[in-house]
C-alpha positions in Angstrom: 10.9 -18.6 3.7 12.5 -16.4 6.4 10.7 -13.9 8.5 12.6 -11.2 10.8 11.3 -8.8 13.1 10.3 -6.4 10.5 10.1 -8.4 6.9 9.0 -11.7 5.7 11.8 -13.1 2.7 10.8 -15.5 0.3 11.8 -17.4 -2.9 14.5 -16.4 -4.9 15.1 -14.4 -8.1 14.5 -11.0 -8.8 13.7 -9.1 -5.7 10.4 -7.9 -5.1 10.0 -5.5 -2.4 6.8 -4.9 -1.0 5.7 -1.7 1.6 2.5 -1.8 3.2 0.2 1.3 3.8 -0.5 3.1 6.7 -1.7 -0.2 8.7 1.8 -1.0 8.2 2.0 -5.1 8.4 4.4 -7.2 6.4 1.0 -9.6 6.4 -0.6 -7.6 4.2 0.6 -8.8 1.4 0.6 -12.8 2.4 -1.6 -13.4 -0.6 1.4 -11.9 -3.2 3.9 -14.2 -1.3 2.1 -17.5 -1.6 1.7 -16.6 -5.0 4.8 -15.2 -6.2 7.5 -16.6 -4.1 7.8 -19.8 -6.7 9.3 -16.9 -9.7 10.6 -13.8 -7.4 12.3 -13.4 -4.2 9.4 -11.5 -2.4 10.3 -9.0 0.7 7.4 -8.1 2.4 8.5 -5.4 5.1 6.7 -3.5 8.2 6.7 0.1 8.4 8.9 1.7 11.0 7.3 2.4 14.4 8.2 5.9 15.1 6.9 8.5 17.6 4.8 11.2 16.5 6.9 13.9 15.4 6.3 17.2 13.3 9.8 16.3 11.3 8.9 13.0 10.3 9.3 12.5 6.3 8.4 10.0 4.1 12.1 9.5 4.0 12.4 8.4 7.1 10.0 4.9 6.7 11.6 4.7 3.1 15.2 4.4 4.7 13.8 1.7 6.9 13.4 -0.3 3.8 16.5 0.4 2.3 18.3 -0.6 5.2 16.1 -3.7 5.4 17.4 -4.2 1.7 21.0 -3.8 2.9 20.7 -6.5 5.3 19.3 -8.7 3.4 22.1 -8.1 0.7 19.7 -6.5 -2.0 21.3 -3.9 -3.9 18.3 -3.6 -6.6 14.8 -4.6 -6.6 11.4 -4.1 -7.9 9.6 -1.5 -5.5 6.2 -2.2 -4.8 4.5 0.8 -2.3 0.6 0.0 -1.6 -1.0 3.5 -0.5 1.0 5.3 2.1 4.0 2.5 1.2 3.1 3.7 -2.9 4.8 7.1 -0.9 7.5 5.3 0.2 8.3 3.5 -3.0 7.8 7.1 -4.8 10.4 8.0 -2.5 13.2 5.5 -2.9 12.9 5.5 -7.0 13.2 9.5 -6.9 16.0 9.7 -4.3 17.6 6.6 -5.0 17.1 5.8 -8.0 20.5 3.0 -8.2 18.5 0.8 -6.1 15.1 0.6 -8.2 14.8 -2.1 -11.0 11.2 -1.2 -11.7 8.4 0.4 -9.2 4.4 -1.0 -8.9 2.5 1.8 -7.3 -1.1 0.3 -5.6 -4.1 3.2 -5.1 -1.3 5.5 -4.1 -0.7 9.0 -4.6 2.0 11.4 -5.6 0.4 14.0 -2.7 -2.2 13.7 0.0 -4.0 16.8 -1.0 -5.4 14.2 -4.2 -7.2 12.3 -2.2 -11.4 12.3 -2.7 -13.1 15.1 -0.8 -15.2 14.3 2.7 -18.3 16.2 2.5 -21.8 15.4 3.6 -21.7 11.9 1.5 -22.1 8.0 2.6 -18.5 7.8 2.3 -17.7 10.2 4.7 -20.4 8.2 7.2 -19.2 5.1 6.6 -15.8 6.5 7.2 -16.5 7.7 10.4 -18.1 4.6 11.4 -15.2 2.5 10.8 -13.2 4.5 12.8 -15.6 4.1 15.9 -15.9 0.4 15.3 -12.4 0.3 17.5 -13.9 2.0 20.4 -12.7 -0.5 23.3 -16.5 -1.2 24.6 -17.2 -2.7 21.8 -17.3 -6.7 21.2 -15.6 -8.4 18.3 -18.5 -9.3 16.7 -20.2 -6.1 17.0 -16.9 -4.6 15.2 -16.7 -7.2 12.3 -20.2 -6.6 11.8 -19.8 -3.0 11.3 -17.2 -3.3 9.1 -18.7 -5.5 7.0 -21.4 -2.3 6.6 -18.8 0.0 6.1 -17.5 -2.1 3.6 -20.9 -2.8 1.4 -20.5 1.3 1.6 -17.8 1.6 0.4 -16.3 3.4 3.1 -12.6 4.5 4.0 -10.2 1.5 2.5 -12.6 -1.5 2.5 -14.8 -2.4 -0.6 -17.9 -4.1 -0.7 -15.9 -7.6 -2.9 -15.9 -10.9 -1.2 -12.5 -10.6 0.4 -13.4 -7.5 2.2 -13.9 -10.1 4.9 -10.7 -11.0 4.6 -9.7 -7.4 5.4 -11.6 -7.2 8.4 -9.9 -9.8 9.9 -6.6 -9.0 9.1 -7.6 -5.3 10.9 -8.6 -7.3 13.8 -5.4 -9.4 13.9 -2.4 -6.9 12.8 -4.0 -2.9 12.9 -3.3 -1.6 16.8 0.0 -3.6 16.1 2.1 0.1 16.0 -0.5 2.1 18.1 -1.9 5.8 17.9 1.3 7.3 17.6 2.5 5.2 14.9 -0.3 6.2 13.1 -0.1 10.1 13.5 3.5 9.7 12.5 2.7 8.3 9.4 -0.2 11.0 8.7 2.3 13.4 9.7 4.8 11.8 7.5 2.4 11.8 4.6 0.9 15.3 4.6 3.9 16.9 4.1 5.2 15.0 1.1 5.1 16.1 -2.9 6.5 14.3 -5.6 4.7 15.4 -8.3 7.2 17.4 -10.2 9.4 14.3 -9.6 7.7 11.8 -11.2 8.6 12.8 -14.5 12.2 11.6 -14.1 11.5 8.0 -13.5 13.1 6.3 -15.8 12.4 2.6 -15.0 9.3 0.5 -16.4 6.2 1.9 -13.9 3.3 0.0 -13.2 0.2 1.8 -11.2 -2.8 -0.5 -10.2 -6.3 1.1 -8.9 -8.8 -1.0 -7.7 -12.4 0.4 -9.5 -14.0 0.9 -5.8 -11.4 3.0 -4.3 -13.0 5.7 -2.4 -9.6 7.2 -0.9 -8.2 7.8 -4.0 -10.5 9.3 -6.9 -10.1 8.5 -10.9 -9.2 12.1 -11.9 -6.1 11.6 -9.6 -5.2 8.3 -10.6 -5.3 9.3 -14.4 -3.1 12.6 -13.6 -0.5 10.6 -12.0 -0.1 7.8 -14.3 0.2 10.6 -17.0 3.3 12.2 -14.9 5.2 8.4 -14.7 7.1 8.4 -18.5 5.8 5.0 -19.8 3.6 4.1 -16.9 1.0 1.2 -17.4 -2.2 1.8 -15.5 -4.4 -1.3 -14.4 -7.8 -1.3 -13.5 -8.8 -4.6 -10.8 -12.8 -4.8 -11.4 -14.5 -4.4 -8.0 -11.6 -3.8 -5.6 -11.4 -0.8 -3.5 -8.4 0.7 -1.3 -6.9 -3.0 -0.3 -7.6 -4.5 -3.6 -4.2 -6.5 -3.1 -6.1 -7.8 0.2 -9.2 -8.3 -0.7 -8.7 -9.0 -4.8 -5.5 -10.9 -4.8 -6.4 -13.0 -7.8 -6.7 -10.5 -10.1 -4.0 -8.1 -8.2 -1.9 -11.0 -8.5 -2.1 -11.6 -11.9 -1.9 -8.0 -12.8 1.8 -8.2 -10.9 2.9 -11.4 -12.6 2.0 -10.1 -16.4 4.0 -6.3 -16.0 6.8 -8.6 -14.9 6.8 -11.0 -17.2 6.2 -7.7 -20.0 9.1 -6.3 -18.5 11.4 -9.5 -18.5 11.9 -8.4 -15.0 
């Protein structure tokens, strides 16, 4: 295994490419690596860092990874995007579609306008709650037990599984890691992007995976957009939410492993 600034490269074979969402950590998807690094040459890669900008585009962070790709000397792979990095992948297959073998979109999105509505709801609380559980006067404990809560709610990208601990502790270990102006720039980034009426020229194999307790992203969306992918297999993973890769890596796992195989990939 070798691990650069901004990827983690492992195994060999077909190339597996992997974006994170808006967190942004190659780490995220640790779980896939250890368990699919013995049949694929998994390339877990970190978003860009930028500076808030109003012109920032989705195309931007996606030709991070390409250029990540080129130096790695990967002229195809498999594109894997989990949420915001399901944007990035959605990206790279429409624009450049010479360097896309097959793409695995994870409780993504085609355009931020599909996510589920805030209103006066427990999701909305718990939501709002998990963002004030990074105040600075706060202790760690007092943070990991109020994300646990948020999580049991359901609330913004954690889920109430087993692993959601998991989460937590990979938010306390990798989350600040590109600050609040990396994250604007990526919300920037992302509510400006459309690719619906671009989906429908995909023409590699598609595999979209929701986990059944995603809040972010609702049913009705997920159905609309695996109808616009030509030949798109939609899996379901039983009680994950937002992270299900995270926090139901078993089952995400598996899910990955059996398209691929399908696909003779």
């Amino acid at each position: 295994m070798a691990e650069g600034n901004n990827f983690i490269d492992a195994g060999s074979g077909t190339a597996v490419v992997m974006v994170p969402g808006m967190e942004g950590s190659k780490e995220f998807f640790q779980p896939q690596i250890e368990r699919m690094s013995d049949s694929y040459r998994v390339v877990a890669c970190d978003l860009a860092i930028r500076k808030p900008s109003i012109s920032s585009s989705i195309a931007d962070y996606a030709a991070e990874v390409l250029t990540t790709m080129d130096s790695l000397g990967i002229e195809k792979a498999v594109i894997l995007g989990e949420s915001m990095g399901g944007m990035v992948a959605q990206e790279i297959v429409t624009s450049h579609p010479e360097r896309v073998q097959g793409l695995i979109l994870v409780n993504t999105m085609d355009n931020a306008r599909t996510r589920m509505g805030f209103g006066l709801n427990m999701f909305t609380l718990a939501t709002l709650i998990h963002n004030l559980a990074f105040l600075p006067f706060l202790t760690d404990r007092m943070r990991f037990r109020l994300l646990m809560w948020v999580g049991r709610r359901r609330g913004f990208i954690l889920d109430p599984s087993p692993g959601n601990r998991d989460l937590v502790q990979y938010f306390f270990d990798h989350e600040p890691e590109c600050g609040a102006g990396g994250f604007l720039d990526r919300f920037l980034a992302c509510g400006k992007q459309w690719y619906t009426e671009k989906l429908k020229d995909i023409s590699v194999p598609a595999l979209v995976i929701r986990g059944t307790e995603d809040r972010l992203v609702s049913p009705e969306a997920t159905v609309q957009f695996v109808g616009r992918i030509p030949g798109a297999r939609l899996v379901l993973i039983e009680g994950g939410g937002h992270c299900c890769s995270f926090t139901r890596p078993d089952d995400t796992t598996k899910a990955l492993l059996d398209w691929l195989g399908d696909n003779e990939l």
